[in-house]
Wavefront OBJ file of the C-alpha trace (Angstrom):
o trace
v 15.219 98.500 30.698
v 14.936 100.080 27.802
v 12.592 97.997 25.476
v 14.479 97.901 21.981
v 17.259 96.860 24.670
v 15.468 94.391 25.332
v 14.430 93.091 22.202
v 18.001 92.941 20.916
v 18.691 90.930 23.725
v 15.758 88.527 23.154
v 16.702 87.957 19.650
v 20.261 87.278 20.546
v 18.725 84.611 22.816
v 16.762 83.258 20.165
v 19.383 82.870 17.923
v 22.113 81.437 20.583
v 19.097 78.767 21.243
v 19.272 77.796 17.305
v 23.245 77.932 17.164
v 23.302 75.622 19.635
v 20.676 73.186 17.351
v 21.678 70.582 14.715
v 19.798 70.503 11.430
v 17.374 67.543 11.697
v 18.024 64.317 9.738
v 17.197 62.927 6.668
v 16.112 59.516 7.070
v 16.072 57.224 3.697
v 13.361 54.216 3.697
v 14.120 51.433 1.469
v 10.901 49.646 0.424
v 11.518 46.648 -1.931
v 8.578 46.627 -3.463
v 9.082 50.225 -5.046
v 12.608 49.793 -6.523
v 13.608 52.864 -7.486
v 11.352 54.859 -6.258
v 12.931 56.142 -3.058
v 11.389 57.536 -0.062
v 12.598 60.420 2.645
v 11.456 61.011 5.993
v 12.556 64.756 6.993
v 12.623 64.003 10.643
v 11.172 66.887 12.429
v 10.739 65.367 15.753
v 14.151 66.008 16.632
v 14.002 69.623 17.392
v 14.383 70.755 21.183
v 10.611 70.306 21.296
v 10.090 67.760 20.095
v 7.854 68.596 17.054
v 8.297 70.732 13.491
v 6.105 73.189 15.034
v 9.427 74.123 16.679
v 10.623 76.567 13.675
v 7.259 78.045 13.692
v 7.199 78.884 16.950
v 11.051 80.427 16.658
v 9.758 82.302 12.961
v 6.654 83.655 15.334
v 8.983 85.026 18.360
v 10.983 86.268 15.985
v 7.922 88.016 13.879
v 6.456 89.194 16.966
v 9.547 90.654 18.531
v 10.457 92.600 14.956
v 7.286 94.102 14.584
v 7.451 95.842 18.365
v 4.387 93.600 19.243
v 6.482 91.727 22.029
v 8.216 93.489 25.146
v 9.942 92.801 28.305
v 6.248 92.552 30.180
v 4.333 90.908 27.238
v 2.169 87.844 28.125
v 2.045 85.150 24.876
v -1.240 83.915 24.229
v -1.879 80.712 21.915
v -4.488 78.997 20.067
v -3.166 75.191 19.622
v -3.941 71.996 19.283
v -0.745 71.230 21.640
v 3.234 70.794 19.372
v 2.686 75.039 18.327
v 2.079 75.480 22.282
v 4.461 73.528 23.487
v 7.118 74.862 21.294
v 6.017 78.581 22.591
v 5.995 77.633 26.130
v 9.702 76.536 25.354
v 10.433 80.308 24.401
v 8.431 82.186 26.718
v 10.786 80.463 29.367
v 13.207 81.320 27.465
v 12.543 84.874 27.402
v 11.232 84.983 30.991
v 7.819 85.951 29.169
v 4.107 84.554 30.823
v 2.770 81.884 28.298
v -0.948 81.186 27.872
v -1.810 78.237 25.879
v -5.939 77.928 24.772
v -5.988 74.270 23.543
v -9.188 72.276 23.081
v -10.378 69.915 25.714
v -9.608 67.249 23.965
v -5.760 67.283 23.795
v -3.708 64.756 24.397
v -2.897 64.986 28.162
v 0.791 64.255 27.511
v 0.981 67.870 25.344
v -1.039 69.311 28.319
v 1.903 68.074 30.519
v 4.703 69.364 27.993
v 3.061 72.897 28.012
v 3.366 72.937 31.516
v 7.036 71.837 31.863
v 7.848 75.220 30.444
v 6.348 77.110 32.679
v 3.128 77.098 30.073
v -0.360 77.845 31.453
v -3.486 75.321 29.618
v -6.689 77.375 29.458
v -9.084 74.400 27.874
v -11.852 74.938 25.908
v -14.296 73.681 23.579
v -12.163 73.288 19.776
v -14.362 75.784 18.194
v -13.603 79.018 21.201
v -10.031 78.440 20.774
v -9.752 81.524 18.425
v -12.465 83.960 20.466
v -10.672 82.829 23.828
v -6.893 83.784 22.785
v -8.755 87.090 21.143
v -10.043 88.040 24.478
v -7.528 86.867 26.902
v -4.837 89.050 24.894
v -7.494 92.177 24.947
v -7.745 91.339 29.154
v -4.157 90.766 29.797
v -2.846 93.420 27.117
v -0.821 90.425 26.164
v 0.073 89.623 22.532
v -1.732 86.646 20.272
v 0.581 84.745 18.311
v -2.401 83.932 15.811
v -0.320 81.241 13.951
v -3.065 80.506 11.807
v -2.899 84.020 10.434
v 0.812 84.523 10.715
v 2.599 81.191 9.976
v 3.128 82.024 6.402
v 4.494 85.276 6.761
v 6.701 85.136 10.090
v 8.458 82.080 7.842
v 11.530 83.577 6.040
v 10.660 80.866 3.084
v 13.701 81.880 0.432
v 16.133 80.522 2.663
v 17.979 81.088 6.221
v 17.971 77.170 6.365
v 14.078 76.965 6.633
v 12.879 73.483 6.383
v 12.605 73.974 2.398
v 16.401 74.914 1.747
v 17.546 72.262 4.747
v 15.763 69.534 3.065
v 16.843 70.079 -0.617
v 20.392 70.578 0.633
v 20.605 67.267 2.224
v 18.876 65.843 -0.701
v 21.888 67.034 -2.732
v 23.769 63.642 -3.035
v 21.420 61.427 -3.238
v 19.959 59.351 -6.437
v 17.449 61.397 -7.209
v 18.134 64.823 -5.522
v 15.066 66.469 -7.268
v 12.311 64.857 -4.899
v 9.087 64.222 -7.976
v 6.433 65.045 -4.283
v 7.167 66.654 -1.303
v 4.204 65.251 0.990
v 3.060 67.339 3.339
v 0.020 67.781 6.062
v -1.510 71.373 6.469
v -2.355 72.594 10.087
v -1.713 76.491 9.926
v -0.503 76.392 6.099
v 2.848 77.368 7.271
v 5.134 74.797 5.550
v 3.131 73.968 2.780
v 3.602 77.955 2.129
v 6.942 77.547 2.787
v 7.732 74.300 1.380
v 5.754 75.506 -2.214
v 7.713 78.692 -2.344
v 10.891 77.703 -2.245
v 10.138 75.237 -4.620
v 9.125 77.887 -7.399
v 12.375 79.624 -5.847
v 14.660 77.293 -6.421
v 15.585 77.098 -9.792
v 17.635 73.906 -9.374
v 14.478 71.807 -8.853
v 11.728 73.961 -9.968
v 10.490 72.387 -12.625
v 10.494 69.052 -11.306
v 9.420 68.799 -7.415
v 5.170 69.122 -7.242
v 3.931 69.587 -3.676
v 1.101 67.197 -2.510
v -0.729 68.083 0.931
v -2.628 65.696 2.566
v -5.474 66.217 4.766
v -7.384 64.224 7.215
v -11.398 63.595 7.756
v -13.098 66.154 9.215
v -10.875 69.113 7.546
v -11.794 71.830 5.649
v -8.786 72.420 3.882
v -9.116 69.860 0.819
v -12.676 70.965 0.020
v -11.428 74.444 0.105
v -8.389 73.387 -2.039
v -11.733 71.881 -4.959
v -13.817 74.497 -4.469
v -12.339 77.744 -3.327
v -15.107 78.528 -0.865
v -13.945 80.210 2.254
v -16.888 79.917 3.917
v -16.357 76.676 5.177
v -16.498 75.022 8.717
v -16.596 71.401 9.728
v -16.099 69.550 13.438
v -12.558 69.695 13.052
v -10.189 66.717 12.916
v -9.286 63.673 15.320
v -5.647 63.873 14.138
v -4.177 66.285 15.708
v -2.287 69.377 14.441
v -3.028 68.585 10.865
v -6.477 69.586 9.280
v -8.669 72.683 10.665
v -12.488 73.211 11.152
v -12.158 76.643 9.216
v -10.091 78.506 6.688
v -7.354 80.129 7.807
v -5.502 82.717 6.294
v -2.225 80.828 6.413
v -3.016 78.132 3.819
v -2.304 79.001 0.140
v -3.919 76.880 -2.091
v -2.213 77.966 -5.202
v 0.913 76.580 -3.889
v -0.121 73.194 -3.717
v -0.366 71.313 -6.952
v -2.443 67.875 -5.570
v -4.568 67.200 -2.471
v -5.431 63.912 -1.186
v -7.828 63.344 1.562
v -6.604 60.681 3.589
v -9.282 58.718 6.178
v -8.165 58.684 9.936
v -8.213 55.060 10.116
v -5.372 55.095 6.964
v -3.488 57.438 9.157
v -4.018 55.173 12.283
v -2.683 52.523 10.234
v 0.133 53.787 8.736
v 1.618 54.997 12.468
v 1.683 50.999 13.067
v 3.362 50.076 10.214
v 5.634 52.473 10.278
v 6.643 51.186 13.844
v 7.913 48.142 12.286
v 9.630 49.643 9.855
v 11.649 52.640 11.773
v 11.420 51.147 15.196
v 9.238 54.030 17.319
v 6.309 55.143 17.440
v 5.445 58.717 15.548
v 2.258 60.805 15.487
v -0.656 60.437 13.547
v -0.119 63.120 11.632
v 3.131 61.718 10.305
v 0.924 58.816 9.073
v -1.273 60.757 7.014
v 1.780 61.982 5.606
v 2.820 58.588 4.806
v -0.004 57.061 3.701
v -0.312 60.030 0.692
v 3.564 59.014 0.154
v 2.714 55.572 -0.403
v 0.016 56.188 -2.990
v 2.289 58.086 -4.708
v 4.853 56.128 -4.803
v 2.346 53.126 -6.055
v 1.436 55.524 -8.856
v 4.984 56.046 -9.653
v 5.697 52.072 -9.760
v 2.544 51.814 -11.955
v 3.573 54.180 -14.608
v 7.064 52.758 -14.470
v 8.461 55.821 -13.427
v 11.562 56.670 -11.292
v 12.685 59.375 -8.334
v 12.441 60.435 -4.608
v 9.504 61.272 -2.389
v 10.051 63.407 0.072
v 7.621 63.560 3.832
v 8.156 64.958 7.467
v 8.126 63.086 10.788
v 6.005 65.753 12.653
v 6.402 64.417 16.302
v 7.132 61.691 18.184
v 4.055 59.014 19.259
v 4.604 59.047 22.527
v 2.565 62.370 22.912
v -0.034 59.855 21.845
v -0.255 56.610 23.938
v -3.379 57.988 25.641
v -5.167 58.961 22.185
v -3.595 57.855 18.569
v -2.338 54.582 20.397
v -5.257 53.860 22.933
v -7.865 50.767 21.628
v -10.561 53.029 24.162
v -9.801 55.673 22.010
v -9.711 54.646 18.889
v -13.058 52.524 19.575
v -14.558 55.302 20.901
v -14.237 57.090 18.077
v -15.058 54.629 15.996
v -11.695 54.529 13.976
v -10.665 50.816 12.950
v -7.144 50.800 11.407
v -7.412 46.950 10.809
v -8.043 47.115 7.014
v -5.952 49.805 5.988
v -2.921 47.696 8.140
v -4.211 45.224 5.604
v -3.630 47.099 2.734
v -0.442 49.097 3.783
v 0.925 45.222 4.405
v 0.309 44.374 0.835
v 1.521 47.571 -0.581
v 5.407 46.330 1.119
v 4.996 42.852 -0.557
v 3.431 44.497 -4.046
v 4.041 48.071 -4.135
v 0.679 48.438 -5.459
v -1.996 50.863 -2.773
v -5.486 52.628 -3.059
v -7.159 54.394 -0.262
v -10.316 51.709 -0.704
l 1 2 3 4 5 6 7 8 9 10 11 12 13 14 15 16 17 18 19 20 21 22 23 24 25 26 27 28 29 30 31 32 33 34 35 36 37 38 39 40 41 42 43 44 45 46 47 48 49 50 51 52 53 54 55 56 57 58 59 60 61 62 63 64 65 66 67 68 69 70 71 72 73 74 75 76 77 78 79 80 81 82 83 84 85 86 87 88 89 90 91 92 93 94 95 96 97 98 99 100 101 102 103 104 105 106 107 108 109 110 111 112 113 114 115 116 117 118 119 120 121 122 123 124 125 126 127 128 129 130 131 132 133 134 135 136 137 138 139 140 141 142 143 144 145 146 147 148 149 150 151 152 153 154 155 156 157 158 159 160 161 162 163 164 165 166 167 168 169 170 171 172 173 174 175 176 177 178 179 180 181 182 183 184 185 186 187 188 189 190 191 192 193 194 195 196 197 198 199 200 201 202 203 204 205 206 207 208 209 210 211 212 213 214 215 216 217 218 219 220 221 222 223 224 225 226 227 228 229 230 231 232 233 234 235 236 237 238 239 240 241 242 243 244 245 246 247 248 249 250 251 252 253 254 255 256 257 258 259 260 261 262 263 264 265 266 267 268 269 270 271 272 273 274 275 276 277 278 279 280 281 282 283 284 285 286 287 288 289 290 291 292 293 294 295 296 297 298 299 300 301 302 303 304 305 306 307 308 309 310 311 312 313 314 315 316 317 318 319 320 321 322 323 324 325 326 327 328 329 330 331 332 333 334 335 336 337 338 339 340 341 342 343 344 345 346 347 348 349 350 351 352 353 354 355 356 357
């Protein structure tokens, strides 16, 4: 077949598979404590895969296919932490296209399995020869890395084409406060902070209002990057996974992001748990780092007396998580104890009043 054929007919795919998708929901948290300061979850976890990394991974295909970098024969290589994978192996299968995930060893074994129901291949490795492996499996296989950690701030179309920006302001729209005062957000590639701070500064309806905040967990190099500006940087990498990165990648743009708050693992531990409680299911820790930067926030907000709408995302669902995030054996062996910070996430709902101490 003829291979621009064939890429018309993959993007049709593509874009039959999102026709056939509902937006994801809005979900409105009403905390007593914080009177009239009202919070948004932007529930991502409702895509097809499960996971926001879902849009990426369509904004990559669609990037890739474009720029005559993906054909009929092209095997997809990956570097992930699991969701970005997952959601790849979903349109590989899609496209009838060989899908190679490199993940670190350490992934949770449900993502492993998710991978695989799409016809994904796992190639494990240590966290820090994810990049060099997808780099040399793509030269080997003449196969195409997705790099998402280079591209996921291009392939995004971030002025509109209902990207997550546009879909969350527009369901904002009739509520209280429709201008959210912080969109919280975690940074794993930099994708939808980029996103998410451009069409802020696009938008000329909330522009001068909405400030993005990105949290970042332990272990990240992202906030000292954000202080210092040095891209030299390299760390471990971080327990909570898909959010925070051992190195600086090209995808996050610090001068979109107008706070950064470091949030401890055990905070983000915590804040899963509570959060159980209060929605009813479990969600991963990465959506607790998110929440426990909205809650300080909003406790700064309630101090000063002040009045609006916070905005976060529901990344993915816990269950990807029971063996890790949710495991006492894991959590002890990494020495993470969420006890205190349940503590003082408890007595933020009674007082409205939180620190990260």
């Amino acid at each position: 077949m003829n291979k621009r054929l064939w890429v018309q007919q993959a993007l049709n795919k593509i874009e039959a598979d999102y026709n056939r998708s509902s937006d994801t929901h809005l979900i409105k948290l009403d905390l007593p404590s914080c009177l009239g300061v009202d919070l948004y979850f932007k529930d991502e976890s409702t895509h097809p895969t499960g996971s926001l990394k879902h849009r990426l991974a369509r904004s990559l295909f669609l990037y890739g296919l474009c720029n005559g970098w993906i054909g009929p024969d092209t095997t997809i290589i990956e570097a992930s932490s699991g969701s970005t994978a997952i959601s790849e192996a979903y349109f590989s299968r899609l496209l009838n296209l060989r899908f190679i995930a490199v993940v670190p060893k350490t992934t949770a074994r449900k993502k492993l399995a998710q991978i695989e129901f799409y016809g994904g291949e796992c190639h494990l490795v240590e966290a820090k020869d994810i990049y060099t492996e997808s780099e040399r499996l793509a030269r080997e296989l003449n196969g195409h890395y997705m790099d998402q950690f280079t591209y996921a701030e291009r392939a995004t179309d971030w002025r509109g084409n209902n990207n997550i920006a546009q879909s969350l302001f527009s369901q904002m729209a009739l509520e209280p406060h429709p201008c959210p005062e912080w969109i919280v957000a975690s940074a794993g590639t930099g994708g939808t902070s980029a996103t998410l701070g451009r069409f802020i500064r696009y938008d000329q309806s909330c522009t001068h209002e909405t400030k993005l905040c990105v949290v970042d967990p332990e272990n990240s190099v992202f906030y000292d990057f954000y202080k210092t500006g040095d891209k030299s940087l390299s760390s471990s990498g971080s327990r909570i996974e898909g959010i925070g990165r051992p190195r600086v990648e090209l995808s996050f743009v610090p001068s979109l992001v107008d706070r950064m708050i470091q949030i401890p693992d055990a905070a983000s531990i915590a804040a899963i748990h509570v959060l159980e409680k209060l929605l009813g299911r479990k969600c991963g820790a990465s959506t607790g780092t998110n929440l426990y930067g909205a809650f300080l926030l909003m406790s700064e907000m309630k101090a000063r007396k002040e009045k609006g709408s916070i905005v976060t995302l529901i990344c993915d669902s816990g269950d990807r998580y029971l063996d890790t995030n949710y495991n006492p054996e894991w959590l002890d062996h990494h020495k993470i104890d969420p006890a205190p910070y349940i503590k003082n996430l408890e007595s933020f709902l009674e007082t409205g009043s939180l620190t990260l101490d």
